[in-house]
C-alpha positions in Angstrom: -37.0 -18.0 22.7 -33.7 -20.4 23.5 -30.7 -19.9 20.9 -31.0 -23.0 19.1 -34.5 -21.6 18.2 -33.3 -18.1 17.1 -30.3 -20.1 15.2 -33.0 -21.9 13.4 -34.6 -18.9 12.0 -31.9 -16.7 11.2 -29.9 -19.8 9.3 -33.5 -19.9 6.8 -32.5 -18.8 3.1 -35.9 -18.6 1.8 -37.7 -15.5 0.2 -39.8 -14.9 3.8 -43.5 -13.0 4.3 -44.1 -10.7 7.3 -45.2 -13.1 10.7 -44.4 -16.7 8.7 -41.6 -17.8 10.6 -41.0 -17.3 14.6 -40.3 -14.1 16.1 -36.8 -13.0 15.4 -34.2 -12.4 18.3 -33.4 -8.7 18.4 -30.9 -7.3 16.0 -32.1 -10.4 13.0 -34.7 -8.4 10.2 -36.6 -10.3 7.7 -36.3 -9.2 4.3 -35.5 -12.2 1.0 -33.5 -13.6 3.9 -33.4 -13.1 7.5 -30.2 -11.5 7.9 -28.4 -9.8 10.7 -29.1 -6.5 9.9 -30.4 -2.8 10.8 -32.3 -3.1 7.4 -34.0 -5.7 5.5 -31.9 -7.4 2.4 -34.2 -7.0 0.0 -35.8 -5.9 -3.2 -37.2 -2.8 -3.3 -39.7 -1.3 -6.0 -39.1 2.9 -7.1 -42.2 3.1 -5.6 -41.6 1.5 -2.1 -38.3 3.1 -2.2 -39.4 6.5 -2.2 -39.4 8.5 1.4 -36.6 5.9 2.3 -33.0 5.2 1.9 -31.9 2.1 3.6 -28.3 1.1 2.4 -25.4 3.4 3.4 -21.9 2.7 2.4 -18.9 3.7 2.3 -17.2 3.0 -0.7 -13.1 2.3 -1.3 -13.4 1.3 2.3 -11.1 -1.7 2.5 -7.2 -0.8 2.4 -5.3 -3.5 -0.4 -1.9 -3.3 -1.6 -1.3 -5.7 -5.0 2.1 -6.1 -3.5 1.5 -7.9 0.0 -1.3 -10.0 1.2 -5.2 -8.5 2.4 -3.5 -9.7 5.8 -0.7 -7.8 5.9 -3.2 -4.9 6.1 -5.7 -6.5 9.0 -5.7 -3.9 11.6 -5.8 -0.8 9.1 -9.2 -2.8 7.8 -10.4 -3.7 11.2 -10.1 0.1 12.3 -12.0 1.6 9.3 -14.6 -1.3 9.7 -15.5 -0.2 13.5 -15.2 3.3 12.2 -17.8 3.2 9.2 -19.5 0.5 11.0 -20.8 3.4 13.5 -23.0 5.3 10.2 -23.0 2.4 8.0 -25.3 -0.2 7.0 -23.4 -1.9 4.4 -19.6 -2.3 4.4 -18.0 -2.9 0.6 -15.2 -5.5 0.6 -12.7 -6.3 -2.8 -12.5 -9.4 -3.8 -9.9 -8.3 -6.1 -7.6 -11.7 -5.6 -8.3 -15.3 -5.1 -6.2 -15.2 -2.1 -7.9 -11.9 -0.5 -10.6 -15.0 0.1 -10.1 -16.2 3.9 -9.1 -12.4 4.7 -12.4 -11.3 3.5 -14.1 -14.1 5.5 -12.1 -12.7 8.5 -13.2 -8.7 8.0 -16.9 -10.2 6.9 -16.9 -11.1 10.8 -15.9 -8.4 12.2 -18.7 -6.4 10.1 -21.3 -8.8 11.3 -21.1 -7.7 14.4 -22.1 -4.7 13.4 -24.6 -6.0 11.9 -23.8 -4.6 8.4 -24.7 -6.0 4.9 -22.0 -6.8 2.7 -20.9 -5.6 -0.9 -18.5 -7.5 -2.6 -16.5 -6.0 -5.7 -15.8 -8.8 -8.3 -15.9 -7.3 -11.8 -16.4 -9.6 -15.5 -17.8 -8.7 -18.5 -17.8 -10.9 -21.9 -14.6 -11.2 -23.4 -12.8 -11.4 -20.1 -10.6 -14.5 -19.6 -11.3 -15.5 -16.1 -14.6 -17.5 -15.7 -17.6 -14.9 -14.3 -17.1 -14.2 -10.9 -14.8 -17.1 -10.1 -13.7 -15.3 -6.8 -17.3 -14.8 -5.8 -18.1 -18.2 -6.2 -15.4 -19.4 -4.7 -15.8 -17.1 -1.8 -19.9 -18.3 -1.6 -18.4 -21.7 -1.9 -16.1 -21.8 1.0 -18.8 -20.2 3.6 -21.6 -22.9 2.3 -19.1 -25.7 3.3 -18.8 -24.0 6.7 -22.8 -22.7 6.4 -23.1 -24.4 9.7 -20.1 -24.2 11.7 -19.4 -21.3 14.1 -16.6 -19.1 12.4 -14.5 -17.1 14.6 -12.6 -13.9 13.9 -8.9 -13.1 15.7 -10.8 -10.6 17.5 -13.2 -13.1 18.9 -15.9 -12.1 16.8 -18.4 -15.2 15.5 -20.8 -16.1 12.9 -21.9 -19.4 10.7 -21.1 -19.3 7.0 -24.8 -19.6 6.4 -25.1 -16.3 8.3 -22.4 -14.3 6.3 -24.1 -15.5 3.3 -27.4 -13.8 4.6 -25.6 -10.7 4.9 -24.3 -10.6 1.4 -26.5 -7.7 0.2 -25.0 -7.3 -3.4 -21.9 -8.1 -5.6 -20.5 -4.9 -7.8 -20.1 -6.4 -11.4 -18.5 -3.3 -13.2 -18.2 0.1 -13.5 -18.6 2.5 -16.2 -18.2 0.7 -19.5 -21.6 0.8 -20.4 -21.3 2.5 -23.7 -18.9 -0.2 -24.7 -21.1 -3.0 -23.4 -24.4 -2.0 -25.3 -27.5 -3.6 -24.1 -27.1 -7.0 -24.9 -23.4 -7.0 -23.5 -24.5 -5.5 -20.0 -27.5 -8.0 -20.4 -25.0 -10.9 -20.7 -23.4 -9.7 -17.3 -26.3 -9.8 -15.6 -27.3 -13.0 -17.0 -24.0 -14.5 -16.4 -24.3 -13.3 -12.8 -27.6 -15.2 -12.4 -26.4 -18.6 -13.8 -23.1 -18.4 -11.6 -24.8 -17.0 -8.1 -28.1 -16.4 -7.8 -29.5 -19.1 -9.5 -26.7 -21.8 -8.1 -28.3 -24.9 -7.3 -26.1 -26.0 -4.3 -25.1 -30.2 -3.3 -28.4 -30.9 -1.3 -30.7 -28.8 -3.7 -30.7 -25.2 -2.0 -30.4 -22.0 -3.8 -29.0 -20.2 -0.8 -27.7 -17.2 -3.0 -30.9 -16.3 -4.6 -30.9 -12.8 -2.2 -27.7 -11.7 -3.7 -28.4 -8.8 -6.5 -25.4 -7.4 -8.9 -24.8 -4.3 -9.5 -23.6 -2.2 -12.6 -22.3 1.0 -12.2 -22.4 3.8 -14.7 -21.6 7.3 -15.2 -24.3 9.6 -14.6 -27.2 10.9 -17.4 -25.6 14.6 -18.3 -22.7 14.4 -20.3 -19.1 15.7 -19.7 -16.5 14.5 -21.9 -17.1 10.6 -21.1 -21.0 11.6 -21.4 -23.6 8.8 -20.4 -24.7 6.3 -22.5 -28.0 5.3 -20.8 -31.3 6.2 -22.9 -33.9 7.3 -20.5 -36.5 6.7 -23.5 -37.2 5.9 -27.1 -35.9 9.2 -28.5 -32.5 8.6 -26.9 -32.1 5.7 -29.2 -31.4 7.8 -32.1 -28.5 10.0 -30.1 -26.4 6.5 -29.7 -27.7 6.1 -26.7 -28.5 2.2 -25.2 -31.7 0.9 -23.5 -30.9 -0.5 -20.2 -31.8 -4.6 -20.2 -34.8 -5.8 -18.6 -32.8 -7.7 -16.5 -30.5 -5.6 -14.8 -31.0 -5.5 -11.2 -29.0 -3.0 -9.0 -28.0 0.2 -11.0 -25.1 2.3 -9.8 -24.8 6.5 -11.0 -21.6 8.3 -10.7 -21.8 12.2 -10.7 -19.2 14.1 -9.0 -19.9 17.6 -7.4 -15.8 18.8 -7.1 -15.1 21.9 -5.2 -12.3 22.9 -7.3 -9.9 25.4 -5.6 -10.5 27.7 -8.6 -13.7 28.4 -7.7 -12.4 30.9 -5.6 -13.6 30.3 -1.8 -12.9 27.5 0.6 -16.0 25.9 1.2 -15.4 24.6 4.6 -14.4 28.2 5.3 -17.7 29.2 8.0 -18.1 32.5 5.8 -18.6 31.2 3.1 -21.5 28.7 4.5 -24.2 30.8 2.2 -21.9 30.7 -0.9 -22.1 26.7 0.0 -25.1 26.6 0.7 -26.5 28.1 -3.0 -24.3 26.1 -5.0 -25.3 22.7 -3.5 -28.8 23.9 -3.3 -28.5 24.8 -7.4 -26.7 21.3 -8.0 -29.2 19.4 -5.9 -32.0 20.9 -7.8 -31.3 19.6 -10.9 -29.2 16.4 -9.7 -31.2 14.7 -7.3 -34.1 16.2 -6.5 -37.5 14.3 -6.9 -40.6 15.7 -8.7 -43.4 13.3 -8.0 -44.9 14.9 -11.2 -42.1 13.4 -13.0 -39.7 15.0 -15.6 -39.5 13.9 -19.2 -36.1 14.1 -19.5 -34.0 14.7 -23.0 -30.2 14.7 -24.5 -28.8 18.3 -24.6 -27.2 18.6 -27.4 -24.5 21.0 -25.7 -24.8 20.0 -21.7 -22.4 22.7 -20.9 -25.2 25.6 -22.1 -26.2 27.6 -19.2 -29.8 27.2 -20.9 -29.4 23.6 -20.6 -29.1 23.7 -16.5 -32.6 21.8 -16.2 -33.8 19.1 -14.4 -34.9 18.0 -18.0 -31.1 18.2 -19.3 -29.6 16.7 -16.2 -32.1 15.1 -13.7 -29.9 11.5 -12.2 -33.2 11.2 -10.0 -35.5 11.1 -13.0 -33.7 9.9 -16.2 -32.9 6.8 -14.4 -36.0 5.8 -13.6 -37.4 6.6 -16.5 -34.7 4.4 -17.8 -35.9 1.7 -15.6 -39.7 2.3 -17.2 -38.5 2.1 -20.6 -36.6 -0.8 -20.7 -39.3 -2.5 -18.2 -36.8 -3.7 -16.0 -39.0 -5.2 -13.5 -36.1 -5.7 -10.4 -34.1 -2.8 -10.8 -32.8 -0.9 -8.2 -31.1 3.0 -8.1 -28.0 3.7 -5.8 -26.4 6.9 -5.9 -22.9 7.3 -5.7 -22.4 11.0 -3.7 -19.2 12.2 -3.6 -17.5 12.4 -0.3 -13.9 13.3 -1.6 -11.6 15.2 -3.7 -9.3 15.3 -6.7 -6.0 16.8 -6.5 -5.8 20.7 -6.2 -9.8 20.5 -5.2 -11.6 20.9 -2.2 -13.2 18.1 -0.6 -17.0 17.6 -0.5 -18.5 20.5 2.3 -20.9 19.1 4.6 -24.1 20.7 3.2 -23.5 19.2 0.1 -23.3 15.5 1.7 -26.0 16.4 3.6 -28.4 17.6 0.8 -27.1 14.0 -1.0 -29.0 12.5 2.0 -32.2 14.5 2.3 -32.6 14.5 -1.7 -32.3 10.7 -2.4 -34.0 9.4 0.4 -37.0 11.6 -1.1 -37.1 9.7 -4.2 -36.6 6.5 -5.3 -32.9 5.9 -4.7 -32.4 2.8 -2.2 -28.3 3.5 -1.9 -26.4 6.4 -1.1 -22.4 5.1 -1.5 -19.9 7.3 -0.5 -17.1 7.7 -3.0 -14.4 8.1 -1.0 -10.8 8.1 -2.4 -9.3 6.1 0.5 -8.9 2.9 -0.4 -5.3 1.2 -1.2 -2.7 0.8 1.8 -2.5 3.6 4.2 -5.2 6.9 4.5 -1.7 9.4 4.2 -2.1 8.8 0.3 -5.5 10.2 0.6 -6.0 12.4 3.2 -9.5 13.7 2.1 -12.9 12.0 1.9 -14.0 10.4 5.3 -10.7 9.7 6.4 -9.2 13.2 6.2 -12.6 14.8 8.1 -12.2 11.9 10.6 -8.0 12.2 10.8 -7.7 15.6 10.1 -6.0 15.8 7.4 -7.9 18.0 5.4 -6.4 21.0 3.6 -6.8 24.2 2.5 -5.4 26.1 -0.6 -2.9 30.0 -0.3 -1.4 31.6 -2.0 1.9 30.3 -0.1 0.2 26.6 -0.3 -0.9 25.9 -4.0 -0.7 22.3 -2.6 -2.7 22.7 0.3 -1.7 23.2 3.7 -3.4 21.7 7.1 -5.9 23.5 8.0 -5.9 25.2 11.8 -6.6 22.4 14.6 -9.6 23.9 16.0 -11.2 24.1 12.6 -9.9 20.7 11.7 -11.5 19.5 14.9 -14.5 21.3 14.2 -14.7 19.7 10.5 -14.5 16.9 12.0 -17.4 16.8 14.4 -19.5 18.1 12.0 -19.0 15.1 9.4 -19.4 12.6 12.5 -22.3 14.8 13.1 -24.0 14.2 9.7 -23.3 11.0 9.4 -25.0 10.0 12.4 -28.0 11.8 11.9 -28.0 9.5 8.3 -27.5 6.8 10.4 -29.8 7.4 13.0 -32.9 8.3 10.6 -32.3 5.1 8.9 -31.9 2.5 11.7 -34.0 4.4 14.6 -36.1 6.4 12.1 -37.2 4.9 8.9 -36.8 1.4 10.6 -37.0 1.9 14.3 -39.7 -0.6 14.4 -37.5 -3.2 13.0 -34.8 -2.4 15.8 -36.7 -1.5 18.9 -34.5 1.1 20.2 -34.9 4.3 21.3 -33.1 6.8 19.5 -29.4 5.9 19.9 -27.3 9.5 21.2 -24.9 10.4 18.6 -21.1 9.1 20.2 -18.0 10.5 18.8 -15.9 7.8 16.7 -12.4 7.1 18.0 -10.0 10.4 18.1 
């Protein structure tokens, strides 16, 4: 096939059927669109979802700084890009500003070489001044002006704006303000969302945005303090709980696993790996863990009771997509945010436990695992933990001579970080060669280390 032919195809913005269009040049997938990809943008039923896991991310990703411009901070971005890019197959980008918007078109390039999908952050919920998702559209606007010209990168790397658009996988619409929102008021983002991007009717007639899903985050279905206010099912109602709307698409859970330093052990310490290894297998079990029996699962009325540590009392996995039944919300999607970070005077997140994210939600029917981070604004020396302190060794560990945290010794710190390269790789490498190996056609890639 010549290029002009592959251009052809991979330019289409159409929903697409298996074997309807020509063959696809290596490294272009056909999902709603044909994108450049390692995995299909797509929608994805529970159902088909369970046994795979097909969008990893990294989340707080892209460094920002409110008081210079996205470019100021081009090289910073470019280096976590080729580093995440290695274990990733979705990169998450801020549109936080108007003028972040040629910067982001500049960093979208340099992920399409990697072939990743794209997550753009652009928040709006009703009573917010701003028109709904003005930088969005404005950022969709630009690349359909350019959808056929050849975009190039300062680092040489190329793309249409047609094909950046094919790699938009998702746009983040909010995060955690469900319980304020109700029903109707996270209905009305959604809704908005359609009517501003994925319904947009474009000058010759297209919809060429129709792919792109939003996607609500919320806190988890236990309760802490700031408790969940999703209702898994009709007896939830009555608890001040809300029904999720029928036409949410993408849904996001936060739950945070913190390795606090009062627990008393270092969990990257090697002798403790058993100690690890029970506490993330306890958490796990009543987290994420999928029983294809299903679990009918109910408001504790005190969550911290040791007699409430259930699957039933606190099952993510399971009250979400019972959530999803109940509210028949026919496209709706489950991404799990696992925690990959820290907060201060904590441990970060061992290597079991970000391995046991993996193996658990790829089981059920979770199509996301984001990695919440803790790295995002100007420079990784403000947070040294997360993937950036494993990768820069800059993790720390807590004596009595270092409440704070001192560095730990460089062989372990080099030995951490192999490990998390190790893990994520193996992610990686199950999705792209594994679960979708037939979509990519290579054998399976050796695990490189990233950059020192």
């Amino acid at each position: 096939m010549n290029r002009g032919a592959v251009c052809v195809c991979a330019f289409l913005a159409v929903a697409l059927t298996a074997g309807s269009v020509c063959a696809l040049e290596p490294g272009f997938v056909q999902g709603d669109v044909v994108s450049y990809s390692y995995v299909p943008n797509r929608y994805w039923s529970p159902d088909e979802a369970i046994g795979i896991l097909p969008y990893l991310c990294e989340y707080e990703l892209m460094a920002w700084d409110g008081r210079r411009p996205l470019e100021a901070l081009h090289d910073e971005n470019v280096r976590r890009i080729d580093l995440a890019a290695q274990w990733s197959t979705a990169i998450m980008f801020y549109a936080r500003r108007a003028d972040f918007r040629d910067e982001l078109i500049r960093l979208m390039l340099r992920a399409y070489r990697y072939r990743q999908l794209f997550i753009i952050r652009d928040y709006w919920q009703p009573g917010d001044a701003r028109e709904p998702f003005a930088n969005m559209v404005d950022l969709l606007e630009t690349l359909w002006r350019a959808r056929d010209e050849v975009l190039v990168s300062p680092e040489g790397d190329k793309a249409t704006g047609r094909q950046l658009i094919n790699n938009i996988l998702m746009v983040k619409t909010g995060d955690e303000n469900f319980g304020g929102l109700g029903t109707e008021g996270l209905a009305t983002i959604c809704r908005k969302f359609e009517e501003r991007i994925s319904s947009r009717t474009t000058d010759n007639g297209e919809q060429p945005f129709s792919h792109i899903k939003s996607w609500y985050n919320m806190v988890g279905w236990a309760g802490w303090d700031f408790g969940s206010a999703l209702a898994s099912g009709p007896d939830d109602l009555a608890k001040g709980r809300h029904k999720l709307p029928a036409n949410i698409e993408f849904i996001g859970v936060d739950t945070y696993d913190y390795w606090w330093h009062g627990i008393g052990f270092d969990p990257v310490d090697a002798a403790n790996r058993d100690r690890v290894a029970a506490r993330t297998a306890e958490w796990h079990s009543i987290r994420t863990n999928f029983y294809p029996q299903g679990v009918k699962t109910c408001v504790c009325e005190n969550a911290e009771d040791p007699a409430t540590w259930t699957p039933e009392c606190w099952s993510d996995t399971h009250a979400v997509l019972n959530a999803i039944r109940f509210a028949k919300a026919g496209r709706a999607m489950m991404i799990y945010i696992g925690l990959s970070s820290y907060l201060p005077g904590a441990y970060t997140t061992p290597i079991e436990t970000m391995d046991a994210y993996y193996d658990r939600l790829k089981a059920g029917p979770w199509v996301g695992l984001v990695w919440w981070t803790s790295m995002g604004v100007r420079h990784p020396s403000e947070y040294p933990f997360g993937t950036l302190g494993y990768v820069d060794k800059t993790l720390v560990h807590y004596t009595p001579d270092h409440p704070k945290g001192k560095p730990y010794p460089r062989e372990t710190a080099d030995r951490l970080r192999d490990e998390f390269v190790a893990s994520r790789m193996r992610m990686f490498n199950d999705v792209v060669y594994g679960q979708f190996g037939h979509l990519n056609q290579e054998p399976n890639r050796p695990v490189e280390p990233c950059g020192k």
